[in-house]
N, C-alpha and C positions, 0 to 999 in steps of 0.2 A: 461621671458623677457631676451633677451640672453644681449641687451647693456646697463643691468640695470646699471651695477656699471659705464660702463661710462658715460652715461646720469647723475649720481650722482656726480659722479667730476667733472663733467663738470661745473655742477649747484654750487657745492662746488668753484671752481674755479672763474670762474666767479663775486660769492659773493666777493670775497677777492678780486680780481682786482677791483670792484666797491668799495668796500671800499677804495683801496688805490688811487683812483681814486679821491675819495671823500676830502680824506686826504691831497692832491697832490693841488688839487683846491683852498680851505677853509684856508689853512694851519691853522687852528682852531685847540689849542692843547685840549680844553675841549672835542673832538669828541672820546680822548683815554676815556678807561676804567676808573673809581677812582680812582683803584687801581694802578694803571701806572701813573696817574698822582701826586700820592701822593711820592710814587716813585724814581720817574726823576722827578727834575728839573732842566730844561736846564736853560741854559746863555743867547741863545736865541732863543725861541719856536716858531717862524717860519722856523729856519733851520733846526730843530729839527723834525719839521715835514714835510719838504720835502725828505729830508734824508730818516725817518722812511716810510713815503709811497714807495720808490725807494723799501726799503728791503722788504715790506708788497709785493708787487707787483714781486719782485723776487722770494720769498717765494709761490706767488699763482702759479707759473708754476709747482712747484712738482703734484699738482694733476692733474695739464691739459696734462703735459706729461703722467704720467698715466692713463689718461682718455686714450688717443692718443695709449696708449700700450694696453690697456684693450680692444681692437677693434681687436687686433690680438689674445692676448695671458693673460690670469688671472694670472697667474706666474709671467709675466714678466711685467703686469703692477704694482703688489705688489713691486716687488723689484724695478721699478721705483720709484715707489714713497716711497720708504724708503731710497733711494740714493740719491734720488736726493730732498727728505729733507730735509737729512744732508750735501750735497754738499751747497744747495740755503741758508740754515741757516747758515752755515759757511761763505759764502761769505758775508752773509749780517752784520754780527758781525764785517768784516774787514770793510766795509761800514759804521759803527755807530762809530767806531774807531776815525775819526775826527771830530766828530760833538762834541760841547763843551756844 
């Protein structure tokens, strides 16, 4: 299967965007994890989680870019997506930065 890995991130991708999707909609903070919510407690958990879906949903483009690479080059969609999960995770921690 030569588009296995990027039919896989794609499929990977996708997930996360529906999750934050989901997150974005509901603003329901019980949809995190236990553990995340034992955690964080926000001030207040409807901003808290439109915020956090913006980041979740930034975060899902590293493997869709990598899917997107993985259609030319296996190289170069690995080093996508290890750059640009540390690019989209960094941005997203300046993003969470004013949420109280």
């Amino acid at each position: 299967m030569e588009y296995g890995y990027s039919i896989l991130m794609g499929f990977f991708s996708a997930g996360i965007l529906l999750y934050a999707m989901l997150m974005a909609l509901t603003k329901n903070y019980n949809i995190l994890p236990a553990r995340a919510r034992v955690s964080v407690k926000p001030k207040n958990p409807r901003k808290y989680m439109t915020q956090l879906s913006k980041v979740v949903a930034l975060v899902a483009l590293a493997p869709a870019l990598s899917a997107l690479a993985g259609l030319w080059n296996m190289a170069a969609a690995i080093i996508v997506l290890i750059a640009g999960g540390v690019v989209f995770i960094w941005l997203g921690t300046k993003l969470m930065r004013d949420v109280d």
